[in-house]
C-alpha positions as CSV (number, residue, x, y, z in Angstrom):
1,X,5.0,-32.3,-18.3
2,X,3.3,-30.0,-21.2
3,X,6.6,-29.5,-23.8
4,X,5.8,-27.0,-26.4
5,X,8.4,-27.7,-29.8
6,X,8.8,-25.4,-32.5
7,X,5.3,-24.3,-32.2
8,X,4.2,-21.8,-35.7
9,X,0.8,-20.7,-36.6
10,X,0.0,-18.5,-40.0
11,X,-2.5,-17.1,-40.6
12,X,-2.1,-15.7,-44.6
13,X,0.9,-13.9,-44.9
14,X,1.3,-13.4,-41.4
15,X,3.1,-15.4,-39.0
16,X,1.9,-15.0,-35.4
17,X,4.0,-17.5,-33.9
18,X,7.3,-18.6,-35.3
19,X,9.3,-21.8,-33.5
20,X,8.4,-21.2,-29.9
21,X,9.8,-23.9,-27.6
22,X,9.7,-24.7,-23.7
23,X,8.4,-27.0,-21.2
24,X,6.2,-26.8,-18.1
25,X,7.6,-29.3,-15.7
26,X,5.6,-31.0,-13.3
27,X,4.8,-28.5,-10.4
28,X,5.6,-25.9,-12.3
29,X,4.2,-22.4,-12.1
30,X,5.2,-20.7,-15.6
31,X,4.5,-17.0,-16.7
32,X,3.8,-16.6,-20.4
33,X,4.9,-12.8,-20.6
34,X,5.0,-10.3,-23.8
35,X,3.3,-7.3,-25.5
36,X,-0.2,-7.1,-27.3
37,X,0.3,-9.4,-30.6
38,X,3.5,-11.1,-29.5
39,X,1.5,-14.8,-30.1
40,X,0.9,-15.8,-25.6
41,X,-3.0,-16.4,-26.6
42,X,-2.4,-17.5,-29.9
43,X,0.5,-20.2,-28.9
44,X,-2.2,-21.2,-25.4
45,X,-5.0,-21.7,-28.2
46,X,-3.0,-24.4,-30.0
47,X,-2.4,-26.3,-26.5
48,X,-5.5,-26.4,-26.3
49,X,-6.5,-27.3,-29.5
50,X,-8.7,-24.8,-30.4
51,X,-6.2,-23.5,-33.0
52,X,-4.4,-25.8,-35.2
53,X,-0.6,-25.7,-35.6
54,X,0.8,-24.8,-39.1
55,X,4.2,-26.4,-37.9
56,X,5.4,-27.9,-34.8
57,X,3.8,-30.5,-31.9
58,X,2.4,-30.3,-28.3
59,X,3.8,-33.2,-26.4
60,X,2.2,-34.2,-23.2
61,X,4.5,-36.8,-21.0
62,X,7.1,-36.9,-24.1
63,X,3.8,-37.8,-26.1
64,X,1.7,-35.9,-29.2
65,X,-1.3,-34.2,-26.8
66,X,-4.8,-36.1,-27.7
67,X,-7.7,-34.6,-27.0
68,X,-8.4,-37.0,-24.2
69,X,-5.3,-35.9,-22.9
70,X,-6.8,-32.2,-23.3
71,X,-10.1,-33.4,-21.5
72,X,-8.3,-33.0,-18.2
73,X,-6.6,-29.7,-18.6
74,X,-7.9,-26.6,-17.0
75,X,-8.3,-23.8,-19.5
76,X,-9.2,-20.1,-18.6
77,X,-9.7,-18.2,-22.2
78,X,-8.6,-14.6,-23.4
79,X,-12.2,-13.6,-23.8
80,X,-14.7,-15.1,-21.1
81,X,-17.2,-17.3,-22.4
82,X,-19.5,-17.9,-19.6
83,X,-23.7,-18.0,-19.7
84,X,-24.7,-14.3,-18.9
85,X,-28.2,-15.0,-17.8
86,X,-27.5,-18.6,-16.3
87,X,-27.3,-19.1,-12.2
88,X,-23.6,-19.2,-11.3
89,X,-23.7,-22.4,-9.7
90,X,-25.9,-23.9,-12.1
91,X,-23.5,-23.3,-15.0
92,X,-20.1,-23.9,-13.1
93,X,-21.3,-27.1,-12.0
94,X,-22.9,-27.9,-15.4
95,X,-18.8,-27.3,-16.8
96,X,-17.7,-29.5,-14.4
97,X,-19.5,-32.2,-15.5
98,X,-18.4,-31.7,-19.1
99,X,-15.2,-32.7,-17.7
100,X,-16.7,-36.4,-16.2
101,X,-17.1,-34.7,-12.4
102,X,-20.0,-36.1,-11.1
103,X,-23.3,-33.8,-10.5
104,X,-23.2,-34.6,-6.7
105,X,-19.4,-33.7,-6.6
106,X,-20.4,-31.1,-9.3
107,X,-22.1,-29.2,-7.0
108,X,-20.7,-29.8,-3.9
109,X,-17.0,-28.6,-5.3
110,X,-18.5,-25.1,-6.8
111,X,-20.3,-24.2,-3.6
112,X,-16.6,-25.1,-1.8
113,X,-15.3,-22.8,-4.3
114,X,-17.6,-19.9,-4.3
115,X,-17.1,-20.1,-0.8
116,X,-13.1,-19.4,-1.3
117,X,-14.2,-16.9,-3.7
118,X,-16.3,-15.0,-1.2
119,X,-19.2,-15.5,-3.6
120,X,-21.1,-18.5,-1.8
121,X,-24.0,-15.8,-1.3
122,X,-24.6,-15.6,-5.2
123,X,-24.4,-19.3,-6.1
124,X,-27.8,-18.7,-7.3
125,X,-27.8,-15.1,-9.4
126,X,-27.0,-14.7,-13.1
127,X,-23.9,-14.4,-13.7
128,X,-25.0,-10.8,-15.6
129,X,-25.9,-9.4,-12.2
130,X,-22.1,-9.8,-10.5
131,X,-19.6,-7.1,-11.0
132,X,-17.2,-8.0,-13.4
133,X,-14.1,-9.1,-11.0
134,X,-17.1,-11.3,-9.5
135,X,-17.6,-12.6,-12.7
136,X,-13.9,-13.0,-13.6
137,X,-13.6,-15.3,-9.4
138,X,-16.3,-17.6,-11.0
139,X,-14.5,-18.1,-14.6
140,X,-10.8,-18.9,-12.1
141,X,-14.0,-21.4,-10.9
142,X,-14.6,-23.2,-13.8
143,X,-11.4,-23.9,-15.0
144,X,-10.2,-25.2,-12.2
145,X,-13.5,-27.3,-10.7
146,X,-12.7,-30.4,-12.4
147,X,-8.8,-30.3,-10.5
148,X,-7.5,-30.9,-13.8
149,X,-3.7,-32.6,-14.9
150,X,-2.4,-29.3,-16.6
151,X,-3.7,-25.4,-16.2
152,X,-3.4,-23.0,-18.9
153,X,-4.6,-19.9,-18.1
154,X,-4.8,-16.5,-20.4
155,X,-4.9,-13.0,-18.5
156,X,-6.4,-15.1,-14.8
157,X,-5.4,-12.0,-12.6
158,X,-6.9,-9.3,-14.9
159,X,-9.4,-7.2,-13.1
160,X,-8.6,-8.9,-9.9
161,X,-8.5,-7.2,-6.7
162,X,-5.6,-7.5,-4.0
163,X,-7.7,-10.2,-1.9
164,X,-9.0,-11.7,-5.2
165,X,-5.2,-12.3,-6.5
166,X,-4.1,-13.5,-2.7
167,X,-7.0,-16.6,-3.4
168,X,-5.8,-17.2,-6.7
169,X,-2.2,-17.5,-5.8
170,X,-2.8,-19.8,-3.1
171,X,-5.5,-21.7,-5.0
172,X,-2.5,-21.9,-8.3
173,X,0.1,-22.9,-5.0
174,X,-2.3,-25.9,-3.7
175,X,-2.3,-27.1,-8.0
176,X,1.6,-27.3,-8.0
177,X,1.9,-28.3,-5.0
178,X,0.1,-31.8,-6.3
179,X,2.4,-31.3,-8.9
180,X,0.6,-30.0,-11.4
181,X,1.9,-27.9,-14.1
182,X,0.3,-24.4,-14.6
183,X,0.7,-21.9,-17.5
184,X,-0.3,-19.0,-17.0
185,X,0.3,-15.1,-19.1
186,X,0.3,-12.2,-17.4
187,X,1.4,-8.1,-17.8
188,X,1.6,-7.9,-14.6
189,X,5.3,-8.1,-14.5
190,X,5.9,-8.2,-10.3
191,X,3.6,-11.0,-10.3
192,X,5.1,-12.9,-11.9
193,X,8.3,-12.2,-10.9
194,X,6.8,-13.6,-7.1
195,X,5.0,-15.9,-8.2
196,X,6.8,-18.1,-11.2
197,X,9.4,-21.0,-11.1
198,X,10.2,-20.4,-14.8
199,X,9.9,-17.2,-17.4
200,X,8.9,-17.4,-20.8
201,X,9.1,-13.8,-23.0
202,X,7.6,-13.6,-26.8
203,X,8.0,-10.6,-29.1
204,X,6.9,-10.8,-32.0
205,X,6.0,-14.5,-32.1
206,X,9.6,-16.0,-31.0
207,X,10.3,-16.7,-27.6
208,X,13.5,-14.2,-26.9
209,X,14.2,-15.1,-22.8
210,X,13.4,-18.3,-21.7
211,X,14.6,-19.3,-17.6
212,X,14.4,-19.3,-14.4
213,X,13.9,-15.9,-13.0
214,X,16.8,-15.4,-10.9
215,X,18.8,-16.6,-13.7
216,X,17.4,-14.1,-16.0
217,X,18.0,-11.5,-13.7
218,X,21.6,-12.1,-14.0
219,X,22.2,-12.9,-17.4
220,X,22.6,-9.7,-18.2
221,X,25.7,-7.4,-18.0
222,X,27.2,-6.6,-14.4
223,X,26.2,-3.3,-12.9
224,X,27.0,-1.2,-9.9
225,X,25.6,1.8,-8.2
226,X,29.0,3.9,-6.2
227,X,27.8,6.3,-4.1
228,X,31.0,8.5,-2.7
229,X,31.7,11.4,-0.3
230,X,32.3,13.5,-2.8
231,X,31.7,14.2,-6.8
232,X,32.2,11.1,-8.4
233,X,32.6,12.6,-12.3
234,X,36.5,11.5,-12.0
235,X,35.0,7.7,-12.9
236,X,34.9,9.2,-16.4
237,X,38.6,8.9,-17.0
238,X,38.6,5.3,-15.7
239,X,39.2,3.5,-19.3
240,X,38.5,-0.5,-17.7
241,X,34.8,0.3,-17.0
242,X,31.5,1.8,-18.8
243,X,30.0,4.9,-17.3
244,X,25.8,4.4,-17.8
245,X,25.1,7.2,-15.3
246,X,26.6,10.4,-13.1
247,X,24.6,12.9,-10.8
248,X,26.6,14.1,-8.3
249,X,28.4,11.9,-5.9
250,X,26.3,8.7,-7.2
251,X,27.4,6.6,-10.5
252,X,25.9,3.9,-12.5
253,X,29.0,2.0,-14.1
254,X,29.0,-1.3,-15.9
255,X,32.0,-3.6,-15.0
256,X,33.3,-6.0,-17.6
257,X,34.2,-9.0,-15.0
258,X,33.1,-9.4,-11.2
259,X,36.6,-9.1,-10.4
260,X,36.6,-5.1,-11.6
261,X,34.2,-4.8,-8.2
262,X,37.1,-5.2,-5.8
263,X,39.9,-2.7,-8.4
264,X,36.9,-0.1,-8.3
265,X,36.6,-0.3,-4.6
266,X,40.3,0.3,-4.1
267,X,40.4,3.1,-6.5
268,X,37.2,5.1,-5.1
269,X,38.8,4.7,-1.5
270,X,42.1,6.1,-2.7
271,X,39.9,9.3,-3.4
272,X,37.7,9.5,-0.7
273,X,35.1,7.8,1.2
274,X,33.0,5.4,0.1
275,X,29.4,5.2,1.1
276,X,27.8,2.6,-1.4
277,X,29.0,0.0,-4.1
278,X,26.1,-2.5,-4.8
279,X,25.5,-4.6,-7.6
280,X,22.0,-3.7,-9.4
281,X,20.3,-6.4,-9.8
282,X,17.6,-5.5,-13.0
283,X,13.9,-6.9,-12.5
284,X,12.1,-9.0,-14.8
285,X,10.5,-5.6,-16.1
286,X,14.4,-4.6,-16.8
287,X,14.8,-7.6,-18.8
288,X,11.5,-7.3,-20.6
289,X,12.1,-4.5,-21.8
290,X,15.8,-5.1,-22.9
291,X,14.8,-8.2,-24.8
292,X,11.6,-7.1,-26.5
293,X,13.7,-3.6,-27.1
């Protein structure tokens, strides 16, 4: 388990990342989500150690991270820092054996990966010569060739393709399936919303949502979409309930308890036919943008 507490990084003046706090349980898929500058690569930096804390710890197992510890974690940087003019399966297995693999198993795991990748017929071209989604299959490669404890991983699905994204998601599935914990950030909100036991928001450098999606979703106040036989503007004059929306014979309202569902029911009935009354439940892109708001 990677536990993040009270994590802070200055840098002058400027405070990038202020308290932030969560966990990454075994098995765990987490999404890292916020807005250019909010502190995702920033806070992933100082996991990793390349950035030093101004305040706060990295525990790993309920203990301070070492960098032995970071020796086996997987890490996927913001900006790609592969060998341009290196054969790709020259330097991917050369990164693997940074890690302790061994040059047999080396080589034999990046071929099985470039194979997944759909790249096993460029194991031997420089990277330079590979379009740039090629090029962003073979980093995914590296940081996972070593099948390290713990993946942190900034921006993986950017510039991606459909099939691309489909390996990667079953490749991140096989990982916490073992039980290992992956961190990964993303602006690709549906993505994560599919794909992530647990979601973590930043603006601003503080963590402002924090849980599992579902529960997110529903943290939120209770609304309703009625849709009526008729013009539904008399909800107006209803005094128990908030009126977001009206068009016509369809309203948006916002109930104050769950129990105001079945009192709202019985009054649109009394005045017509009723054709819809559904709870709307908001999506992780609601939410982001109601807490970063």
């Amino acid at each position: 388990m990677l536990q993040i507490d009270r994590l802070t990084r200055r840098f002058g003046e400027v405070v990038a990342v202020d308290g932030v706090s969560f966990e990454v349980g075994d098995g765990q898929l987490v999404g890292f989500v916020g807005g250019n500058g909010a502190g995702k690569t920033t806070t992933m930096r100082m996991i990793m150690g390349v950035l030093a804390p101004s305040a706060g710890e990295v525990r790993w197992n309920d203990a301070p991270v070492t960098a032995l510890d970071r020796r086996e974690f997987g890490y996927m940087p913001e900006e790609r820092g592969l060998y341009p003019k290196q054969p790709v399966l020259e330097q991917v297995a050369y990164l693997a054996q940074l890690h302790g693999v061994s040059a047999r198993d080396a080589r034999e795991r990046g071929l099985e990966l470039l194979d997944r990748f759909g790249l096993a017929g460029r194991a031997k071209d420089k990277l330079e010569s590979l379009s740039l989604g090629n090029q962003q299959r073979v980093q995914i490669i590296t940081a996972v060739i070593a099948r390290p404890r713990m993946l942190v991983l900034d921006e993986p699905f950017s510039g991606l393709d459909p099939g691309a994204v489909d390996d990667m998601v079953g490749l991140l599935r096989e990982f916490t399936a073992g039980g290992t914990p992956v961190l990964f950030s993303s602006h690709q909100l549906d993505l994560v919303e599919r794909l992530c036991d647990r979601i973590v928001i930043l603006a601003n450098g503080r963590v402002v949502a924090n849980g599992i999606a579902d529960e997110l979703r529903r943290s939120g106040p209770i609304r309703h979409r009625l849709v009526t036989g008729g013009d539904v503007g008399w909800v107006r004059d209803l005094g128990w309930l908030e009126v977001i929306d009206v068009a016509g014979n369809t309203a948006v309202i916002q109930l104050a308890a769950e129990a105001d569902t079945d009192r709202l029911l019985a009054e649109s009935m009394r005045r017509g036919s009723v054709r819809e009354l559904a709870e709307i439940v908001p999506s992780v892109a609601d939410i982001y943008r109601e807490v970063t708001s």
